[in-house]
C-alpha positions in Angstrom: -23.6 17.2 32.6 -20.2 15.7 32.4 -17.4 17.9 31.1 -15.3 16.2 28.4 -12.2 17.8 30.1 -10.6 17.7 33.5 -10.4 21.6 32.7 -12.3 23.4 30.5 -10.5 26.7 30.2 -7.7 24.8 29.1 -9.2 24.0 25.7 -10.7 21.2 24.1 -9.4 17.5 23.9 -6.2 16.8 22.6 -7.5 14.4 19.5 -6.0 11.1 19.6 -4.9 9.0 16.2 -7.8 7.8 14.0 -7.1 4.2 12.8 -7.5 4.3 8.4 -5.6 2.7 5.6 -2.4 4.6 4.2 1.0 3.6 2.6 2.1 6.5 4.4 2.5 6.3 7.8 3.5 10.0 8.7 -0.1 10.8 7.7 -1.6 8.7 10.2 -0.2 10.9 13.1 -1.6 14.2 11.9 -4.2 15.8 14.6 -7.2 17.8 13.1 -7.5 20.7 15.2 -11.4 20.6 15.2 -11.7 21.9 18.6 -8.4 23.0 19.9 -8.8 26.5 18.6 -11.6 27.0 21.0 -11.0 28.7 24.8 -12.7 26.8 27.5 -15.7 29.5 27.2 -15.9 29.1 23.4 -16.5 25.1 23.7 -19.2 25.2 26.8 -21.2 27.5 23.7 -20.3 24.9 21.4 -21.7 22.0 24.2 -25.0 24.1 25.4 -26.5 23.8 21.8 -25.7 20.7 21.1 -27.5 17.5 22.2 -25.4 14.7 23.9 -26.2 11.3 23.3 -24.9 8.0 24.6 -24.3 5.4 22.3 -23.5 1.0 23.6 -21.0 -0.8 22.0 -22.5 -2.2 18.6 -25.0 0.7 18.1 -25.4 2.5 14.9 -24.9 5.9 14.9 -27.0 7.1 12.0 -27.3 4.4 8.7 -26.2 4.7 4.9 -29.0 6.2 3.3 -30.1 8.4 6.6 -31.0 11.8 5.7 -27.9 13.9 7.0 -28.9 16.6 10.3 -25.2 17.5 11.0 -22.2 15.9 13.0 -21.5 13.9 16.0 -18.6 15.2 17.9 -16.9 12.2 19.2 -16.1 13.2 23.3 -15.2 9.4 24.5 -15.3 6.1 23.0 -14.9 5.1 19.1 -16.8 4.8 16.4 -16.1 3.0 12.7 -17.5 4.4 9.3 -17.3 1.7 6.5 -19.6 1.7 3.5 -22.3 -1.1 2.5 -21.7 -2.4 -1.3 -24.5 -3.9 -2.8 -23.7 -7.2 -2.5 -23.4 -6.9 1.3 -20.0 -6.7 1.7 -18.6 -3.7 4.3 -15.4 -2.1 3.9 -14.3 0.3 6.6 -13.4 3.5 5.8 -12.0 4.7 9.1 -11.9 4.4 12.9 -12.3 7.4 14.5 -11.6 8.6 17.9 -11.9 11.6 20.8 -11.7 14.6 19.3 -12.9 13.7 15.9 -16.4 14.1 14.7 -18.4 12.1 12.3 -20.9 12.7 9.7 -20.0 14.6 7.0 -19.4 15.8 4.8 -23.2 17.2 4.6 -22.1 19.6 7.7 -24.9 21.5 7.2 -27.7 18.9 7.0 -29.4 17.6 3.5 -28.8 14.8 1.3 -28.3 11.6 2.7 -25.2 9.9 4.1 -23.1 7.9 2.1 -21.6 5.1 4.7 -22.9 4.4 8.2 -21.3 4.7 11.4 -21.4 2.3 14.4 -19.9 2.7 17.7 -17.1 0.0 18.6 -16.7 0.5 22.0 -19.3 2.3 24.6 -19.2 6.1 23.5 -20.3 9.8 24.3 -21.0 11.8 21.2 -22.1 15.7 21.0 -24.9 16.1 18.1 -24.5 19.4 16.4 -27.5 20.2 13.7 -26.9 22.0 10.7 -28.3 25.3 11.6 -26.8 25.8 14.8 -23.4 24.9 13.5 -24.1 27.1 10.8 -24.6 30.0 13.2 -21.7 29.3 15.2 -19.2 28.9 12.6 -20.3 32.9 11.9 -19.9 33.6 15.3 -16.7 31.6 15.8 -14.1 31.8 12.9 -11.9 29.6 15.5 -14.6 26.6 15.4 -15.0 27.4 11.1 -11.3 27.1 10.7 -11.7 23.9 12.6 -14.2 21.9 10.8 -12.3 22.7 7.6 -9.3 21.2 9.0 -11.0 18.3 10.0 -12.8 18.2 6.8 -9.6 18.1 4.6 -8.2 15.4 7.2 -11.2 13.1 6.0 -10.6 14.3 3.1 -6.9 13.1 2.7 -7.9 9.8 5.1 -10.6 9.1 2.3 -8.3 10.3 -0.6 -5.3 7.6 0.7 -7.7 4.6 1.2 -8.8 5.2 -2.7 -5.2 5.2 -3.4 -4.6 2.0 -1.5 -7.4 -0.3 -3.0 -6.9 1.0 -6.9 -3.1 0.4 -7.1 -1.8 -2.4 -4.0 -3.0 -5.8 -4.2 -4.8 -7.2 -1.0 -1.4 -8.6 0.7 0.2 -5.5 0.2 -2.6 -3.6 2.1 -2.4 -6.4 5.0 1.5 -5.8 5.5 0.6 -2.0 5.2 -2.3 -2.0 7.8 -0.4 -4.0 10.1 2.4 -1.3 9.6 0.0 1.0 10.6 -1.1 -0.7 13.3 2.8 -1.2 14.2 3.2 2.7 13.8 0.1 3.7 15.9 -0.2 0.6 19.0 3.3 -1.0 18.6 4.9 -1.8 21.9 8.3 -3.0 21.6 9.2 -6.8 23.3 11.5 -9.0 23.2 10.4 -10.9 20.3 9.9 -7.9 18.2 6.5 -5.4 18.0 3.4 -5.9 20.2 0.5 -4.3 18.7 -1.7 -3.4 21.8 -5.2 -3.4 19.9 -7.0 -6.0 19.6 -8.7 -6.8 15.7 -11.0 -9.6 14.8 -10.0 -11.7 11.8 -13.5 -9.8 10.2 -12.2 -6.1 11.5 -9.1 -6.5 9.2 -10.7 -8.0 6.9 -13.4 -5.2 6.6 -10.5 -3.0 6.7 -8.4 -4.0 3.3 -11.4 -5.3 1.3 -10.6 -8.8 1.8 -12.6 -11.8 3.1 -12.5 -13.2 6.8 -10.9 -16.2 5.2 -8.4 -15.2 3.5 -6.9 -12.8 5.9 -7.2 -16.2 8.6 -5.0 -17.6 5.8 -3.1 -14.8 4.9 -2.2 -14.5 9.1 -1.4 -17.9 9.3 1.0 -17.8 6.3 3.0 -14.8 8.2 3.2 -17.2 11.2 4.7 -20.2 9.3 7.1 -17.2 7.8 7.9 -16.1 11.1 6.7 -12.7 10.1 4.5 -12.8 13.3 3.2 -14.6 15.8 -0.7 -14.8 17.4 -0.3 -14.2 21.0 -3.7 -14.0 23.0 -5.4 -12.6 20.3 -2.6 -9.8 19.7 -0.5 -9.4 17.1 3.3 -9.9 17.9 5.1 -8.4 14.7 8.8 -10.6 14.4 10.3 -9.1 11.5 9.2 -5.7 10.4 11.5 -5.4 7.3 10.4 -8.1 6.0 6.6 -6.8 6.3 8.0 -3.4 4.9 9.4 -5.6 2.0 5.8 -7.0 1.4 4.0 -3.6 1.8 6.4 -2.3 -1.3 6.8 -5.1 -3.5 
């Protein structure tokens, strides 16, 4: 079985950032320490009772609705919670990345979950059930303090998405999210900031509770502004005060 790290004894997998709406950007570069308080020995416990799974690009993880049987350690890939309204419509709550686990906050198994979670990308995940996580976290206060952190960092992502839909209106969330996006994947060009990920029209969309259409129209509006520019299906950010302006107004 393949180790997550090029050395175990070193300690679990520095987490990199998850991607979530915020109109603060420090919070986006905050690391649960899930693992990290775990010696090399510590996490091959952690691996030998859990179950690894491989899950393709596209492929749900577990469904709204799905009876909860603990968390999926995320060891390589990425995978995107959102929530299903009744009408159909998604909106994404978060994309989260190595060293971050999904499925709460039921940690312990029962009830049902309350958004589903599909991989974006080819990933390796590390299924922990209920009742052996439950017996670890007494044998491991390291690994308990670490799933409370990472539980109140979900908590806050959660808390700051709420914050975001109930009191910005839908432009000011684009500018903010393409802040983010700025703070998080921005590499810095000539022409200004070259976000290095690569979001559908839909993926934004889902992301700030806005339609596929308008954000096309939206994007295309910033382009005539020179705000930005559409380079090979990247994001080229020309005037970031301006944006800030937006984001706050």
């Amino acid at each position: 079985m393949n180790d997550v790290f090029a050395d175990a004894s070193k300690g679990p997998y520095d987490p990199s950032s998850a991607l979530y709406l915020t109109e603060t950007l420090v919070d986006i570069s905050e690391r649960p320490n899930f693992l990290a308080r775990l010696s090399g020995d510590e996490y091959r416990r952690v691996r030998a009772v859990g179950l690894e799974i491989s899950v393709a690009a596209n492929q749900s993880v577990f469904s709204q609705g799905d009876a909860h049987d603990g968390i999926f350690v995320i060891e390589s890939g990425s995978i995107r919670t959102f929530y299903l309204g009744p009408s159909g419509r998604e909106l994404t709550l978060a994309y989260w990345t190595p060293g971050h686990f999904v499925g709460g906050p039921e940690i312990f198994g029962g009830g049902h979950h309350m958004w589903s979670a599909t991989a974006m990308a080819d990933s390796r995940l590390l299924h922990l059930r209920g009742a052996s996580l439950q017996r670890l976290m007494a044998e491991m206060p390291g690994l308990a303090a670490g799933l409370v952190e990472g539980l109140v960092f979900k908590g806050k992502c959660y808390s700051a998405l709420v914050q975001m839909l109930g009191t910005r209106s839908v432009l000011q969330r684009l500018a903010q999210l393409l802040l983010t996006l700025c703070e998080l994947d921005g590499a810095e060009v000539a022409e200004g900031i070259l976000i290095d990920r690569t979001l559908t029209h839909e993926e934004l969309a889902n992301m700030v509770g806005a339609t596929r259409q308008w954000v096309t129209a939206s994007l295309d509006r910033f382009q005539k502004q020179s705000l930005l520019e559409i380079r090979e299906r990247k994001l080229v950010i020309l005037d970031r005060h301006r944006l800030e302006r937006i984001a706050d107004c």
